[in-house]
N, C-alpha and C positions, 0 to 999 in steps of 0.2 A: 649438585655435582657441577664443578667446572664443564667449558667445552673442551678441556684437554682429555678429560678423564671419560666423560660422557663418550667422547668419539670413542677409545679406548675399549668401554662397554661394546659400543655397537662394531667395532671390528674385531672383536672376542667373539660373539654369537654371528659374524661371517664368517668366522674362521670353522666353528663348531660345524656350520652349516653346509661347506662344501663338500659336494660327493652324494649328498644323500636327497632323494624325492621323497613327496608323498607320504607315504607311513613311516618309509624310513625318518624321514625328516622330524616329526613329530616324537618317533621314541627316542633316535640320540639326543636330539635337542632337549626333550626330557630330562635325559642323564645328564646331559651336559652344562647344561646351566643353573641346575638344582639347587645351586649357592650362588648365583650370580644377583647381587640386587642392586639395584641403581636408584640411590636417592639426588632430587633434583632440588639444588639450592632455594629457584624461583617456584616451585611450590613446595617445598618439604615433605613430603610423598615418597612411600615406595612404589615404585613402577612393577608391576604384575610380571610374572617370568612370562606369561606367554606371550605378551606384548615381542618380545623378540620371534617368536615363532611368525606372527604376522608383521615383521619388516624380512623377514627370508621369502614369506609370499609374495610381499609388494618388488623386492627384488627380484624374483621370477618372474614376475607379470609385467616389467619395466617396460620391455619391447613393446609391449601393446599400446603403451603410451596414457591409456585411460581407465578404467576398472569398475562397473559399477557396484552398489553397494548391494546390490543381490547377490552377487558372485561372490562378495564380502561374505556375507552370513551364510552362504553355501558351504565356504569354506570353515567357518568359527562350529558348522553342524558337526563338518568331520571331526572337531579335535574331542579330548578324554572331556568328560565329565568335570573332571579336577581343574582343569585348564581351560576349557570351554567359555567364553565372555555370558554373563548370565543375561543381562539388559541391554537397552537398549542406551542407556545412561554411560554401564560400560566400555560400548564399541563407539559411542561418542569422543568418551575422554580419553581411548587409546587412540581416535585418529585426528585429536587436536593434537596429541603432544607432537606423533609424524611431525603435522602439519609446520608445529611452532619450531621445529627441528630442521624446518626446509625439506624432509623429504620427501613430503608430498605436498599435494594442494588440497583442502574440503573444507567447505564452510557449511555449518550444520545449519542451513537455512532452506527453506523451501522451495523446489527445484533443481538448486546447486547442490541441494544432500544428497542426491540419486548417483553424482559419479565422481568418484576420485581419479584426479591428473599424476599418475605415477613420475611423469616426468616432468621436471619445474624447468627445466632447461628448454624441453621440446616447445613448450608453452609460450614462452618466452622469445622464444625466436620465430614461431606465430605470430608474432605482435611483432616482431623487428622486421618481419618480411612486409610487414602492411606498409609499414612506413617505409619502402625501398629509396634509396637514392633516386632522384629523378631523372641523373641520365642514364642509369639501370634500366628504368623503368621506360624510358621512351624507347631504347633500344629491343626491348624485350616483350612491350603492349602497346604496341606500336597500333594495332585492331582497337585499344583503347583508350585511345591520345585524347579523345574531349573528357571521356570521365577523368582520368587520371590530373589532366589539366584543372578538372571543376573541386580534384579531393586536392591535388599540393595546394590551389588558393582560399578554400570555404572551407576544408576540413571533412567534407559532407562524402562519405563513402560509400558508391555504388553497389549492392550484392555481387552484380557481375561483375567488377573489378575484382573486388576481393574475390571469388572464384577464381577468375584467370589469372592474380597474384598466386592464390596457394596450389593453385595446378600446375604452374610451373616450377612452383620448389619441390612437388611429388613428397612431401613429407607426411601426409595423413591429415592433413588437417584438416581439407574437406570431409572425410569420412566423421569428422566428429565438432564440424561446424558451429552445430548449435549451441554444445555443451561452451565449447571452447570462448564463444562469443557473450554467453551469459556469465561467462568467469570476469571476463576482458569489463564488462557491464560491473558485475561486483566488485572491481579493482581500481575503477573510474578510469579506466585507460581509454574508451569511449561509452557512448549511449545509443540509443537508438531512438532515432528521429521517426521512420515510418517501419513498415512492412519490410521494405528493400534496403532503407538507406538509413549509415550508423553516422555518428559525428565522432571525429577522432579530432580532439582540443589541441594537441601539441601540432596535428598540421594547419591549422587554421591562421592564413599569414594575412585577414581581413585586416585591414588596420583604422580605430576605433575612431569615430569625428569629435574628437573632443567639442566639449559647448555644446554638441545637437540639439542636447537634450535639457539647457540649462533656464529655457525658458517657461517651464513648467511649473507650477508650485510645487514645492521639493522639501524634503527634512533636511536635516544637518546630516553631515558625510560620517560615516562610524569608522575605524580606520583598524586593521589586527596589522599590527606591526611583525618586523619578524629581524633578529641580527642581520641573517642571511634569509630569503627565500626561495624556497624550492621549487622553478617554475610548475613542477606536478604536482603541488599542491593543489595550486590557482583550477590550471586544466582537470584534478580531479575534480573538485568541487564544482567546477559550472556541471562537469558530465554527470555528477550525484543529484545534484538542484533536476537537471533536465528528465530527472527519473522520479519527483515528486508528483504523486496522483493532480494535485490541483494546480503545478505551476507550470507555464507553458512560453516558449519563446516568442516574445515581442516583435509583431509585423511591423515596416515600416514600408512603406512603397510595395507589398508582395513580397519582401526579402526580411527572412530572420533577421534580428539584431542580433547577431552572435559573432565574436571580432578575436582577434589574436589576443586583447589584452581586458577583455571587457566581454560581459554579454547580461543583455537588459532580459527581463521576467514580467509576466501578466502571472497576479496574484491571485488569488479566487475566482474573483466573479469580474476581473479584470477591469475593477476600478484604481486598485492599485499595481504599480508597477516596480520592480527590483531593478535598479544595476548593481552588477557587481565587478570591480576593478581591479587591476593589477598594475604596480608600478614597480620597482628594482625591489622594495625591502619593504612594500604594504599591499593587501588587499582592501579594499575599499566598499563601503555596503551606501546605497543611497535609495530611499520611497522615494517616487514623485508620483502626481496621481497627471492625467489631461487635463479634467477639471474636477470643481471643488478641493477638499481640504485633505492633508496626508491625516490618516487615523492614526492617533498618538498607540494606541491598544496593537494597532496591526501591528506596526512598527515592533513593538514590542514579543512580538512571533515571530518575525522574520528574522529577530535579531537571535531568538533561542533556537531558532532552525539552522541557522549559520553556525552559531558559536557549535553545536552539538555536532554540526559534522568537519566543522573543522580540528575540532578536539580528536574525532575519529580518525581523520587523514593525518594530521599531524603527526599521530602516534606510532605510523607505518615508516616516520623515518629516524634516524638512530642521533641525528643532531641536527642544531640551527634550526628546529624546526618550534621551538617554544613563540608564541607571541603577547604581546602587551595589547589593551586597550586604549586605543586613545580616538580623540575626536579631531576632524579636520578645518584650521582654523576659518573663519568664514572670511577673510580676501584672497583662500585660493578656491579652485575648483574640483572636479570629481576629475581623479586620474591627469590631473596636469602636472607638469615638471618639476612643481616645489614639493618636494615630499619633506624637507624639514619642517612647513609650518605646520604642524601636529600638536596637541595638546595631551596628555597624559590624564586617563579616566582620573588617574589619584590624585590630580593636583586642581579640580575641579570641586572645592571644597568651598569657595568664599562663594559670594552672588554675582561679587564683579572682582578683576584683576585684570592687569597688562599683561596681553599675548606672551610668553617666555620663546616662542618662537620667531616671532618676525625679526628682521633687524632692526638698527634701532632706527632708519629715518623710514619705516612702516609700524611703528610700534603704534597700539590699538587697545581698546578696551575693551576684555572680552566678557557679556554677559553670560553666567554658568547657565542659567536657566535653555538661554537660544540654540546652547548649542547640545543640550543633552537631554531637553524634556520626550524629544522624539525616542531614546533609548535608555531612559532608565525601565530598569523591571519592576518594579510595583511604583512605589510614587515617592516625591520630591523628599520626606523627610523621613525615609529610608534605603537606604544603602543597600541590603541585599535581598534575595528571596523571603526573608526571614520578618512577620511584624516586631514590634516591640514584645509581644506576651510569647514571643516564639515560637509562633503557629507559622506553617509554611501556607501561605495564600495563594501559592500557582500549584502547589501539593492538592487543594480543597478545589481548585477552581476544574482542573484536569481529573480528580477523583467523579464529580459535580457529573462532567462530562463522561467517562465512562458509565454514570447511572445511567443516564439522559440515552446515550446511543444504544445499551444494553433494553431499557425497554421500550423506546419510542420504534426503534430497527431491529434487534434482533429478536424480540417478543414476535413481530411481524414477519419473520420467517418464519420461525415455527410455525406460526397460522395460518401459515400461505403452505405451508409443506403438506401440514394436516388437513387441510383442506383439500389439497390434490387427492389425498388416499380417502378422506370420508366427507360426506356432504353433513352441514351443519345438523341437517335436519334427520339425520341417521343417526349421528353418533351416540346417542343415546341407547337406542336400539340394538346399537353393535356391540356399545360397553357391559350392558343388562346381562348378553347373550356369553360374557365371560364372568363367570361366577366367583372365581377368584381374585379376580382385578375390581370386578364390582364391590365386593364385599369391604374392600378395602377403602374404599372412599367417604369422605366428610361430606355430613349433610351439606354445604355450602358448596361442595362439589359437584355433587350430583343435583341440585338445584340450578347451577350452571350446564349441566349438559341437558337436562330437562329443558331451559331456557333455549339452548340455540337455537333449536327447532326456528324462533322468530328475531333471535338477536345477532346468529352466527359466533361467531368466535371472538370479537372484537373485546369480550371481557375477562376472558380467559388467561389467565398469568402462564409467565415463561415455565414455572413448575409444574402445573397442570397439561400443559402443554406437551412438554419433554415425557412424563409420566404416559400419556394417551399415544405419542407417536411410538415411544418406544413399546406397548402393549399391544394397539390394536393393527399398526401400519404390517404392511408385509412387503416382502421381499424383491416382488415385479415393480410395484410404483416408487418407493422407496430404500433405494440399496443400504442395506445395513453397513452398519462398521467392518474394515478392511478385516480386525481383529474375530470378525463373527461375532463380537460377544458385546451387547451393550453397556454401559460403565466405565471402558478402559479406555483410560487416556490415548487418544492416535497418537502415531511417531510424525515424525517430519515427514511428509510425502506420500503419506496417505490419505487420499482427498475425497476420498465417497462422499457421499451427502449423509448416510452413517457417521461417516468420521468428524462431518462440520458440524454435524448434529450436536456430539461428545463436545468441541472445540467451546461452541457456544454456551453451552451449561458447564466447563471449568471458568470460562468467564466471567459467568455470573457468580457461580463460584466465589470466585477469587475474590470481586466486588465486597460480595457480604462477608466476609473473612475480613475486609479490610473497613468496616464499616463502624468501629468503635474509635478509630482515626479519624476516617474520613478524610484521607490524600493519601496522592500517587505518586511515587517520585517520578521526574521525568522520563528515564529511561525505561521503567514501566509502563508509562503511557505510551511512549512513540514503538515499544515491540508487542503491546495488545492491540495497538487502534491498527499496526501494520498486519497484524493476524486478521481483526474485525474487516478489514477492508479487502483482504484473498478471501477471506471465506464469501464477504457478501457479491463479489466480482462470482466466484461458483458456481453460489443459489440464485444468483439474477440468469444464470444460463438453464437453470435448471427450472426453474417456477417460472419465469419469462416474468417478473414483476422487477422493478426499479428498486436498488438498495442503497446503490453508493454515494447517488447523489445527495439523500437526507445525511448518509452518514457525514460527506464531508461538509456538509452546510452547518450539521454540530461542531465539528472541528472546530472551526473558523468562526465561533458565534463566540462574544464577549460577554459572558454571563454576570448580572449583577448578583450581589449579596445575595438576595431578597430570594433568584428565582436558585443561588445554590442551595442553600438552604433546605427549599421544598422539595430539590430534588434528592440532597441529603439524607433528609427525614421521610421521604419514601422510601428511598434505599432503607435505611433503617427499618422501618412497621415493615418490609417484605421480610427481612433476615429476622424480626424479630417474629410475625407470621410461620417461616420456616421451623423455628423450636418451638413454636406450640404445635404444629403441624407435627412433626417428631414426636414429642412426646407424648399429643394423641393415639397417633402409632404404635408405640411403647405402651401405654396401656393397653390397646386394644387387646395386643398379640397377648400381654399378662394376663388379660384377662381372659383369652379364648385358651389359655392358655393352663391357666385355675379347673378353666371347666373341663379340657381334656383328662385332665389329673383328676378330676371329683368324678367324674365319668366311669374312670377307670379303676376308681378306689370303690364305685357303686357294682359295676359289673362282678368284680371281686368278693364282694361281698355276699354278690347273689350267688358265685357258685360254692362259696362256703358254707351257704345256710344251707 
């Protein structure tokens, strides 16, 4: 459906809707829209009739400004049977459409799923009051003349400012601070530097020292071009990057490097370092390390961590916002004035050619190797993700690593968990003392819980595992799932140690379902490893034992052939393990199962003799 028509719809069902509350609202609207359906061109869908019933709610509840999703499903309890959202799937994909419609705000992610911004407007002019004109603002926070002065020049925004900002507009936005700030966070319009103080990119009038930095050993400059650029790109991206677990702003003298047009990165384990640049019509990516060599491999992550979120920001604007690859020729520098001398990835084809960029009395011999061996993605005589036999190699290398963090780290939660509720040298003891859970186990199994007695748990598989907590744990040490019920997938935003419990075994899950492949596409790696790394931030509060940091040390590891591989073909004998496991199971029950039946065909017999 067009937006002529679309709108159309939705001022048809406000028209239906005035005059009437509550029950009322629910049975005319019933009547009244009984033939109303609205199919949308960009997904070819029919849209659900009650979906109109909940934009008459969100239109009641506007004045409040925010709504959370408890009150949401409060509401979807009272409607019919017939109409009623059945899942959680469902009241998802009715408040992206809102969302993609502009009439609301919710992103179904972890934290921000809890409450919907009924007002897009209200929101927005939250954000426009931060950034007040500054003779507004000295006029009117006059009590806070040094912060305000320290946010129009570094960008860098006091809590108390911002307080005494939205206390003077009296609009509510104190009241819902938090919410409001971790949206601003999901939109890159800033980040948060510490506790108190956020960074807002578009105020930051630092201006960058070209050269500072030129004396270091350094890669070749990567360059994303754009027709037009949209300075909010540049500013979201550095505020996205400053929200990455392991990247961290580069000190220099006691003072972030972080600039109007630029801001430099400590990469892991902060032997390498990121700048990232902006000039009229390019952003600019450049490793340099202090000392030793820039890692050709690193290089090669920071390049798919950039392009992945700049693809993402891009997409938020409606034009000009498309960009090229290209490389920056090596007699200019990082972020200096010549932005024509560029090179185009595609024309990077021969081993040597004349510059196409310099003029002609700087015309130059450019070697392809110098200026791209830092950012190709696999190696020099292939082009794309892709080898020759058409195997994806960053597919196997990222699968590799979800094996690897799956049992090296989350195996060791589980055992760290199970351990809080039974001591190795019990459990044995405890499982015995359940005659139905006991009965159930493989000799191999119960030779391991025999064994802890003197080995602890340290051999114990994530399935075994999962199996014992969900049976023996109870409810004081170990909070179950939000659901009560162990098995069911959690929703977004419930976070029990129950719920990470569930989280961690769809994980694995998921692994072994994908293990006749064996590769992840990327965008499945970066929203499991971003699950893997809430849940393990959780249970390190809860076990008080250390998780995140082995996880991101796998991240960051450059695995050879040899060790994917091994870790491959573990993955593999575990899922291959789990169907015999299964089908062990499957006979047993057959078979206790034969004998219920010969039992009972025996007892029969006796009372008819």
């Amino acid at each position: 459906m067009k937006k002529k028509s679309l709108q159309k719809h939705i001022d048809v069902k406000r028209r239906f809707a005035v005059g009437f509350h509550d029950n009322e609202i629910i049975e005319k609207l019933k009547l009244s829209i009984a033939d109303v359906v609205c199919r949308l061109d960009h997904w070819g869908e029919e849209l659900p009739q009650s979906w109109a019933m909940f934009e008459t709610f969100f239109l009641e509840k506007k004045i409040r400004k925010i709504l959370s999703t408890v009150e949401l499903q409060s509401f979807n309890e009272t409607l019919p049977e017939g109409i009623k959202l059945k899942t959680t799937e469902d009241m998802d994909a009715m408040l992206q459409f809102f969302h993609d419609i502009r009439e609301l705000m919710h992103f179904n992610q972890q934290f921000l799923n809890k409450v919907i911004i009924l007002d897009v407007q209200w929101f927005a002019d939250a954000f426009r009051n931060v950034i007040t004109d500054k003779n507004h603002a000295k006029e009117d926070l006059f009590e806070y003349a040094s912060e305000w002065d320290k946010f129009n020049e570094t960008g860098e925004l006091d809590e108390a400012l911002l307080c005494a900002i939205w206390r003077m507009n009296n609009n509510g936005y104190l009241e819902h601070k938090e919410d409001i700030m971790m949206y601003m966070e999901k939109l890159g319009l800033l980040a948060k530097m510490s506790d108190k103080i956020w960074y807002v990119p578009c105020m930051n009038k630092m201006q960058f020292p070209v050269d500072c930095f030129s004396s270091y050993p350094a890669s070749s400059i990567l360059c994303y071009t754009f027709d037009v650029l949209p300075v909010e790109i540049f500013h979201r991206l550095v505020a996205t990057c400053m929200q990455i677990p392991n990247w961290e702003i580069f000190t220099d003298e006691d003072r972030g490097c972080i600039y109007q047009t630029a801001a430099i990165f400590m990469f892991h384990d902060q032997h390498h370092n990121i700048m990232l640049g902006m000039t009229q019509s390019e952003i600019q990516l450049q490793v340099f390390v202090v000392e030793g060599e820039v890692d050709v491999s690193t290089c090669h992550q920071i390049r798919e961590n950039i392009e992945r979120m700049l693809h993402n920001l891009s997409n938020t604007f409606q034009k000009n916002s498309d960009f090229q690859v290209a490389f920056k020729c090596k007699s200019t520098g990082f972020c200096d004035s010549k932005e024509s001398a560029v090179i185009s990835e595609s024309k990077c084809i021969k081993e040597t050619f004349l510059c196409p960029s310099c003029p002609a009395n700087r015309k130059h011999r450019v070697n392809t190797e110098d200026i791209t061996k830092y950012w190709k993605q696999i190696k020099p005589s292939i082009s794309s993700t892709t080898s020759a036999s058409g195997q994806d190699l960053g597919g196997r290398s990222r699968f590799a690593k979800l094996g690897m963090a799956t049992n090296d780290v989350l195996s060791q939660v589980y055992r760290d968990i199970l351990e809080m509720e039974v001591l190795p040298s019990l459990v044995y003891t405890k499982v015995k003392a359940l005659p139905n859970f006991y009965k159930r186990l493989r000799p191999e199994q119960e030779k391991l819980l025999i064994d802890a007695k003197h080995s602890g748990y340290k051999n114990f598989d994530i399935s075994l595992t999962y199996t014992l907590i969900r049976n023996i744990c109870s409810t004081t040490k170990i909070p179950k799932p939000t659901k009560r019920k162990w098995g069911d997938e959690p929703a977004a935003g419930e976070v029990t140690v129950g719920d990470d419990v569930e989280r961690i075994r769809s994980i694995r899950n998921g692994l072994t379902a994908h293990v006749s492949s064996a590769s992840t596409p990327q965008k499945e790696f970066d929203d499991t490893w971003l699950l893997m790394s809430d849940i393990c931030k959780r249970l390190e509060t809860f076990t008080g034992k250390k998780y995140l940091d082995k996880l991101n040390n796998i991240q960051k590891l450059t695995l050879k052939e040899e060790d994917e591989n091994d870790i491959i073909e573990k993955v593999k004998m575990e899922s291959q393990h789990e169907m015999v496991k299964e089908m062990w199971s499957d006979v047993k029950e057959l078979k206790e199962a034969v004998l219920r039946s010969e039992a009972k065909h025996a007892s029969n017999y006796e009372y008819y003799s």
